[in-house]
C-alpha positions in Angstrom: -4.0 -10.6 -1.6 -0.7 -10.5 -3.8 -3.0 -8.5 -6.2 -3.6 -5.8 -4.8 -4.9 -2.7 -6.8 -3.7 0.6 -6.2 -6.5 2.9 -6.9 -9.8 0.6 -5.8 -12.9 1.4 -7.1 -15.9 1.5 -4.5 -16.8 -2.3 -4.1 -12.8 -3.0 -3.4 -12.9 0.1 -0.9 -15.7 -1.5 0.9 -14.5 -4.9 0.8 -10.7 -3.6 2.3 -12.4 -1.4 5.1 -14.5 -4.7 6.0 -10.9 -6.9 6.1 -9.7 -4.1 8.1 -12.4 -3.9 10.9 -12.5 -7.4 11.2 -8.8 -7.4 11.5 -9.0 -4.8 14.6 -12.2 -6.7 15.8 -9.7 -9.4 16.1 -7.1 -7.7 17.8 -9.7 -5.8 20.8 -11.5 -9.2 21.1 -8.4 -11.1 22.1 -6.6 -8.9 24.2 -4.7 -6.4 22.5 -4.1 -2.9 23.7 -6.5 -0.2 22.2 -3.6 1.6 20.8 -2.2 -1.1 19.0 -5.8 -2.0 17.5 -5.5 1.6 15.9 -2.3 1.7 14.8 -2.3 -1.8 13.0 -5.4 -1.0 11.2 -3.9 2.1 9.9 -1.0 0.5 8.8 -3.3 -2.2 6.7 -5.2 0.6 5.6 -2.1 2.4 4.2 -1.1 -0.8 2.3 -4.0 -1.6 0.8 -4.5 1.9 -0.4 -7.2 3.0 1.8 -7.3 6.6 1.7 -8.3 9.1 4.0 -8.8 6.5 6.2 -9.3 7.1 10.4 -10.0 4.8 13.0 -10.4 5.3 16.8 -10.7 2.2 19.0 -12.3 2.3 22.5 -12.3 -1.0 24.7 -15.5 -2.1 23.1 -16.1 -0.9 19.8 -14.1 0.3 16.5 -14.9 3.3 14.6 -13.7 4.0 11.1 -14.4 6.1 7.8 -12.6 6.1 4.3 -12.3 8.1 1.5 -13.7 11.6 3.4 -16.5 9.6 5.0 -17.8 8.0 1.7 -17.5 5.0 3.6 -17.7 4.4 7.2 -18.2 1.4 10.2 -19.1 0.7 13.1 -17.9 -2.4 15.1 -19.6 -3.2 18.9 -16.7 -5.6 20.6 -19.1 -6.4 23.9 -16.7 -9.2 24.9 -12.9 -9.9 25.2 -10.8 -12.6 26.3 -7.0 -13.1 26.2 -6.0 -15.4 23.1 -2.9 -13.6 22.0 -1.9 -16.7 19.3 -4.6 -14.9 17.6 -3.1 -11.6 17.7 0.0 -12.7 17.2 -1.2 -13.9 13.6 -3.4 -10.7 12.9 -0.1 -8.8 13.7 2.4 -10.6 11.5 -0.6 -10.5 8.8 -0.1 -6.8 9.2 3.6 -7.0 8.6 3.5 -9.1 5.4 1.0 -6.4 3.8 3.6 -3.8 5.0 6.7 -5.2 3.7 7.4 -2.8 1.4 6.3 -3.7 -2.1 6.6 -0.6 -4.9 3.3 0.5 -5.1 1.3 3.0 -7.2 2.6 6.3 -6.5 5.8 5.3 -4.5 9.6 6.7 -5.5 11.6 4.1 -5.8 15.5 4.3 -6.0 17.1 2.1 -8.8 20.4 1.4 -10.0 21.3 0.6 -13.0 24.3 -1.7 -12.9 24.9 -1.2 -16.7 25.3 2.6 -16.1 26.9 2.5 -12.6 24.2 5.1 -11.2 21.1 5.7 -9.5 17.8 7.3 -10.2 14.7 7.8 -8.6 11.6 7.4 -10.3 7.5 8.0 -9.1 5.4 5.5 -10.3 1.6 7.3 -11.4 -0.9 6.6 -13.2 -0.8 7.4 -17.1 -2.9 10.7 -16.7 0.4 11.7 -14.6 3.3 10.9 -17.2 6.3 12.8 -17.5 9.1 10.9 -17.5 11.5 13.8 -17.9 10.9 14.7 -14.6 10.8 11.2 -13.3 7.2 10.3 -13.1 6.9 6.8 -14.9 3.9 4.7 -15.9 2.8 1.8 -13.9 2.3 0.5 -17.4 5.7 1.6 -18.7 8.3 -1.3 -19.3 10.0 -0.3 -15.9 6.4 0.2 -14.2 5.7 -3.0 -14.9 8.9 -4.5 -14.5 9.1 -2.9 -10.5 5.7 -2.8 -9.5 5.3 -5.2 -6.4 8.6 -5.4 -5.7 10.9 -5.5 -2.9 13.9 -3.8 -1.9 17.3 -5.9 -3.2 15.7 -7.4 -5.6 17.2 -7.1 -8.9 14.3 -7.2 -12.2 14.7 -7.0 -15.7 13.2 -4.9 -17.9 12.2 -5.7 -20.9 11.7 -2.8 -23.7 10.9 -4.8 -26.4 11.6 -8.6 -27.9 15.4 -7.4 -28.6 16.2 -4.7 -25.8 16.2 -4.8 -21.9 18.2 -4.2 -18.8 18.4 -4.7 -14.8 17.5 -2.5 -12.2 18.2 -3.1 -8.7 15.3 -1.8 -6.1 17.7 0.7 -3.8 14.6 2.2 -1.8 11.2 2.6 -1.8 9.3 6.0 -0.4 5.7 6.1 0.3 4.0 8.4 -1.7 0.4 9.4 -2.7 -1.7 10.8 -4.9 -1.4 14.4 -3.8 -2.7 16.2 -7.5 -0.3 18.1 -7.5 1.0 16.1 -10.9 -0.9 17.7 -14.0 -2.8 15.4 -16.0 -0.9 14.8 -19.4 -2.2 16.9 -22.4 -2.9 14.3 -25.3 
């Protein structure tokens, strides 16, 4: 899953909200508390770009939509045991996909060793450009240079065959498409 897309089309959006009710299917079958089934599947959900997304877990069956109900499931969990190596693994395949990776629409703090300072910067899409006010391309050379990074890690950017710099990943905030960018006027 290291290629992730940002904005998923309808198959990907299907295919995500099945990993994710399997995931809490998992979790309810062997032994973990309801609350924990919800709250781990909206994490996932949140990382894989899942949006709109809302679950809510009883002690045998899973409800969720996506996307304002354009997609939606039903799981019936009849039986559950206690087999909590499995949980344990659906958990900590929770964490990896929450580790904080710059995303599409994130702000991400950067310094610029070279310069001495910081800057923060919103990755979008490139209907959502203005890099005046901070709001970068994924494409961009520093889009693509950041995009699925970490925090600490330092990436260089290249600008073309002759020019490019490091940045170092400071912090990374959560962000979404809200609209309430403009699209860019061509």
């Amino acid at each position: 899953m290291s290629d992730i897309q940002l904005y998923p089309d309808g198959e990907q959006r299907r295919r995500i909200m099945d990993f994710i009710m399997a995931a809490g299917q998992t979790l309810l079958e062997n032994g973990a508390e309801v609350f924990r089934v919800e709250q781990t599947m909206q994490i996932m959900a949140r990382s894989l770009h899942l949006r709109e997304f809302h679950v809510y877990v009883l002690t045998n069956g899973i409800f969720a939509s996506a996307g304002t109900a354009e997609i939606s499931e039903v799981r019936n969990v009849p039986d559950r045991t206690i087999h909590l190596g499995r949980v344990a693994a659906v958990n900590e395949l929770s964490r990896e996909l929450a580790e904080g990776r710059v995303g599409l629409f994130d702000y991400v703090t950067l310094y610029l060793p070279e310069d001495e300072e910081e800057m923060e910067v919103h990755l979008v899409t490139t209907l959502r450009v203005d890099a005046g006010g901070g709001h970068i391309s994924r494409e961009s050379p520093l889009g693509r240079a950041i995009f699925g990074r970490r925090v600490g890690e330092t990436v260089t950017v290249q600008v073309n065959a002759d020019v490019s710099y490091p940045v170092t990943i400071r912090a990374i905030r959560p962000g979404a498409d809200d609209d309430s960018l403009p699209i860019s006027q061509y």
